[in-house]
C-alpha positions in Angstrom: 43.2 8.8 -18.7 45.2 11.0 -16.5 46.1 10.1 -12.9 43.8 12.6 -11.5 40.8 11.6 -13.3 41.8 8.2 -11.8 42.3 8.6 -8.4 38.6 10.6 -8.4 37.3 7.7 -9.8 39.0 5.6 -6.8 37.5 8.0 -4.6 33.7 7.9 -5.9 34.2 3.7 -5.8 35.4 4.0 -2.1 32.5 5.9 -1.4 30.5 4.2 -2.9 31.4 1.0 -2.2 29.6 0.8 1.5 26.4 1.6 0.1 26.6 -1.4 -2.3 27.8 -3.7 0.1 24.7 -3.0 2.4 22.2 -3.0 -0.6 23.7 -6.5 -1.5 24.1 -8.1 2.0 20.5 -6.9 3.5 18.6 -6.7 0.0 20.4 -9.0 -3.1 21.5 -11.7 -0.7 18.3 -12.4 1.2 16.0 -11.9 -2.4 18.5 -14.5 -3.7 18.0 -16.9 -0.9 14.3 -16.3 -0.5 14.4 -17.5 -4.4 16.3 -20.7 -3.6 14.5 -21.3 -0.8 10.9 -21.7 -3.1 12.7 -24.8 -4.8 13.3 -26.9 -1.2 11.3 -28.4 1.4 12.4 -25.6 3.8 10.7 -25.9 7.1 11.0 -27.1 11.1 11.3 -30.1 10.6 14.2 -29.6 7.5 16.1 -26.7 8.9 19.5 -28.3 8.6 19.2 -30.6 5.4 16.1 -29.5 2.9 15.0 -31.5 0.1 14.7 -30.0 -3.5 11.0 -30.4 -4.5 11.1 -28.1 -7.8 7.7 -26.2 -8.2 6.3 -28.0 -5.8 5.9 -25.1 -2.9 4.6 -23.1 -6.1 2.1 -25.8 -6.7 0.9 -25.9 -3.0 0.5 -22.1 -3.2 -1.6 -21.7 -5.8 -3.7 -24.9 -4.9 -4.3 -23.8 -1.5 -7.7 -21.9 -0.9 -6.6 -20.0 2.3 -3.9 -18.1 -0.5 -6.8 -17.8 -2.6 -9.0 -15.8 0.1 -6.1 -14.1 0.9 -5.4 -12.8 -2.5 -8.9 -12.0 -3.0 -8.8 -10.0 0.3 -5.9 -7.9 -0.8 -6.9 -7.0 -4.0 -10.6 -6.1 -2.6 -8.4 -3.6 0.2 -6.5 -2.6 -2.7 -9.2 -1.8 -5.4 -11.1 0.1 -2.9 -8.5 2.0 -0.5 -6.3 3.4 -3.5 -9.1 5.2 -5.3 -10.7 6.2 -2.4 -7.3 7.5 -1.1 -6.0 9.3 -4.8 -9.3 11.0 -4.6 -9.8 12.1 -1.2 -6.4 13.2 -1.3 -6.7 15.6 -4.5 -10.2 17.0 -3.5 -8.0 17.8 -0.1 -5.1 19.1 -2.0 -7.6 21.4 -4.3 -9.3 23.2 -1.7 -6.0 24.0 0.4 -4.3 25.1 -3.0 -7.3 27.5 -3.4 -6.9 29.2 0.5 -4.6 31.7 0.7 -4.5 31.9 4.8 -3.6 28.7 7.0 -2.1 26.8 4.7 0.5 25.0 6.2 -2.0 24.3 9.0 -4.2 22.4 7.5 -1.7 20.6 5.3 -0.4 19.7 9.4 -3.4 19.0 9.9 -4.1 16.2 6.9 -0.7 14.3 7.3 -1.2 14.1 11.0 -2.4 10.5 10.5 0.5 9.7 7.9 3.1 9.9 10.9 1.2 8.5 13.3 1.9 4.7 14.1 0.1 1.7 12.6 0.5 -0.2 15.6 -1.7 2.7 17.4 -3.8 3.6 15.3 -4.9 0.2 14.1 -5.7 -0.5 18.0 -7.7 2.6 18.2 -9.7 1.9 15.4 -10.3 -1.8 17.1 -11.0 -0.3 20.0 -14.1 1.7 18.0 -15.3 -0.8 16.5 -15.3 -3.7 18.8 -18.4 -5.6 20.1 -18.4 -3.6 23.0 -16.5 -0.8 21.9 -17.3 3.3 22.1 -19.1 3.2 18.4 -21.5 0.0 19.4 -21.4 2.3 22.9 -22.9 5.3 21.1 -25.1 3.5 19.1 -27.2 1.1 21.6 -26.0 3.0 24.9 -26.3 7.0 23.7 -28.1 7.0 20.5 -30.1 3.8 20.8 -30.4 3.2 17.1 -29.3 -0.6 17.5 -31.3 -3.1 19.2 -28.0 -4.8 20.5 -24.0 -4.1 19.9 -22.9 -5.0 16.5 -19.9 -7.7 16.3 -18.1 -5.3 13.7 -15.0 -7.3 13.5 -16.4 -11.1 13.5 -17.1 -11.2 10.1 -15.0 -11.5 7.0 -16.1 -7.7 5.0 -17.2 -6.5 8.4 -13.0 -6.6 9.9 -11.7 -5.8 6.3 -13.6 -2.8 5.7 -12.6 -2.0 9.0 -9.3 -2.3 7.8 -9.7 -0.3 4.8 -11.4 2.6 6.7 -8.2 2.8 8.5 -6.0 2.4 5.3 -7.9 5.0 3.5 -7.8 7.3 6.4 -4.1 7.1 7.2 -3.2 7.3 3.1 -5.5 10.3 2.3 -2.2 13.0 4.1 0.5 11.4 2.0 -1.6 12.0 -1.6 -2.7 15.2 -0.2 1.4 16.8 -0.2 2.0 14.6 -3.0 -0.8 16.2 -5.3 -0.5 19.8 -3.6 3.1 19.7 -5.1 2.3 19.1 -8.1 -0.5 21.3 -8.6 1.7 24.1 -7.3 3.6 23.0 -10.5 0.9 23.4 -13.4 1.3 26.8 -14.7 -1.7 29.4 -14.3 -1.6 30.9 -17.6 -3.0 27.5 -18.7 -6.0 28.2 -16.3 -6.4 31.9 -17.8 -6.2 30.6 -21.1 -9.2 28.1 -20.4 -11.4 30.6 -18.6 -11.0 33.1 -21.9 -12.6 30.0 -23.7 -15.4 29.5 -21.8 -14.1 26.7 -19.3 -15.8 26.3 -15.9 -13.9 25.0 -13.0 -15.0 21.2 -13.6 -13.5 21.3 -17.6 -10.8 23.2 -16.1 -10.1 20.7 -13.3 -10.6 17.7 -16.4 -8.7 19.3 -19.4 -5.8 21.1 -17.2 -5.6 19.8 -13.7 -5.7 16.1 -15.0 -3.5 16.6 -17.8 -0.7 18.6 -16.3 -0.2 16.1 -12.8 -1.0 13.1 -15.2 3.0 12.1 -13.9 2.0 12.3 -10.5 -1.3 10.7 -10.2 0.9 7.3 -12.0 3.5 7.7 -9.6 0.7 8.1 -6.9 -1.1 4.8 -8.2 2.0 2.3 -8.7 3.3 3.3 -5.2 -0.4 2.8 -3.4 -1.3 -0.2 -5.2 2.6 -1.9 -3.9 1.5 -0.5 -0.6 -2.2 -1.7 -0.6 -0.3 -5.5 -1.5 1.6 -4.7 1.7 -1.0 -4.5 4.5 0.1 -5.8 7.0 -0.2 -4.4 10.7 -3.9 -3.1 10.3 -4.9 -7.3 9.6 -2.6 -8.3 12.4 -3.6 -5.8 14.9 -6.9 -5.5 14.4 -8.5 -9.1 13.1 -5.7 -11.5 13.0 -7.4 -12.9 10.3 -10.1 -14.0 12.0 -12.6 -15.6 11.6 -10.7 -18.5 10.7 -8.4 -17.1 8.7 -11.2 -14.9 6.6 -9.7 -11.9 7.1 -5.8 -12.4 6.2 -4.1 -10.8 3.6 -1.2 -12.1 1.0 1.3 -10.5 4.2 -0.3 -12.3 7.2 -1.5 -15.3 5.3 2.8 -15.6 4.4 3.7 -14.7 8.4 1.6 -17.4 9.5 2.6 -20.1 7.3 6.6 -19.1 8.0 6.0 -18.6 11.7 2.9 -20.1 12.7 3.5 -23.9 10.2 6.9 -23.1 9.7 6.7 -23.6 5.8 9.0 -21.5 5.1 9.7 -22.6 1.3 5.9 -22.2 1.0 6.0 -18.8 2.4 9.1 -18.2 -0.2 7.2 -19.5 -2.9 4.2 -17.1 -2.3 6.1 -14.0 -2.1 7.7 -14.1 -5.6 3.9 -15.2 -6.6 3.3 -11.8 -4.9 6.3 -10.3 -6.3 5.2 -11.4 -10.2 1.5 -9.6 -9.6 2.5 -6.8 -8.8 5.1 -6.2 -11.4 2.1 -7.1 -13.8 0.0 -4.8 -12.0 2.5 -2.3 -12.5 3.3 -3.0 -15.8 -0.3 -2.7 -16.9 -0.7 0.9 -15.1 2.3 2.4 -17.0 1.3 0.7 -20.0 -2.7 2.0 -19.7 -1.1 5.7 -18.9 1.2 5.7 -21.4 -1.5 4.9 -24.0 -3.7 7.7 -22.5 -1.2 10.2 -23.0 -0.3 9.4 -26.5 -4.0 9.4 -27.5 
């Protein structure tokens, strides 16, 4: 190797080189430590000398029936908000990529509520739906359908669909560019090709649409389902988990134990629980497409 090609290869490592040492300080360091951290009695009262209790924070996880609502709460927000967002999102995506005038304003339109904050949002959508809130307002006050406001949020499904509403309704912009790009992609001769057989636009929509963005509707999936695991803000802002914890998710089950108990090698524990599922979860949706697209 030549002294040229070596020095380039000095320059690509310099350059390289801050990137890796920020992925390892902020990202491999803390994942390693969070690891640790599940083996030891890590909390306020241990913060200086922690005791190694093996799988015992694991244990205490999967024991505890608080994690277990919790898990059950995400999944439920999960199973229900990424469907309803994949398809609300591709029926949005459809009927823009058929317009041929103001195109670009609806798509502004759609992702509106993608870049708007989940901090404001989530207290709009509290706002709406509290006890005595403008929907309970239109309902007994305007309308008079109800015989007395409805405590939306007091209840465990009442606060998480709630929740969901808002998830869905946030979600459906980002899968409406993501599936518009990628049925700008599929060619149209395919489409000619079907109408000369016969095809209407539903077994066109089912035997070339879903074929040919088969890619994107898996990448779509894998990245919702991680982000439906994630929910965060919309539980914290708008229930807290309340009632009595009914309402919490995996995220703001973990916050309160680390922050609230200060078990923090419980919290440590749980997210690599979390951490395992969803690379299972994943694992299972590659493995289910894959099999789809070889039969």
């Amino acid at each position: 190797m030549n002294k040229t090609a070596k020095g380039k290869q000095w320059q690509i490592a310099m350059l390289l080189l801050p990137g890796f040492l920020v992925f390892g300080v902020f990202t491999v360091y803390p994942l390693i430590k969070l690891f640790i951290m599940s083996f030891f009695k890590w909390d306020f009262g241990s913060m200086l000398e922690q005791q190694f209790i093996g799988l015992q924070n694991y244990k205490e996880v999967i024991s505890d029936s608080y994690f277990r609502i919790s898990f059950v709460n995400t999944l439920v927000y999960t199973l229900v908000t990424v469907p309803a967002q994949m398809a609300l999102g591709l029926l949005v995506a459809l009927c823009i990529n058929s317009i041929t005038h103001l195109k670009v304003t609806f798509r502004v339109l759609y992702y509106l509520p993608v870049i708007t904050s989940w901090v404001i949002a989530s207290l709009v959508f509290k706002y709406i739906f509290n006890t005595e809130g403008m929907l309970n307002y239109i309902l007994f006050n305007v309308l008079h359908l109800t015989e007395h406001n409805i405590r939306w949020l007091d209840s465990r499904w009442g606060g998480l669909s709630v929740a969901m509403l808002l998830g869905t309704w946030k979600g459906i912009g980002w899968n409406m560019v993501v599936f518009l790009a990628a049925l700008q992609t599929v060619p149209t001769e395919l489409y000619e090709v079907a109408g000369i057989d016969g095809a209407g636009a539903v077994k066109k929509f089912f035997h070339v649409t879903i074929p040919s963005i088969r890619g994107t509707i898996l990448f779509a999936l894998v990245m919702l389902t991680i982000g439906g695991f994630n929910v965060f803000t919309s539980i914290k802002m708008i229930t807290g988990g309340e009632p009595g914890h009914q309402t919490d998710t995996i995220l703001t089950w973990m916050y309160y134990k680390a922050f609230s108990t200060g078990k923090f090698g419980y919290s440590a524990a749980l997210s690599f629980i979390v951490a395992v599922c969803l690379a299972i979860l994943a694992a299972v949706q590659f493995r289910l497409m894959k099999n789809r697209e070889e039969g």
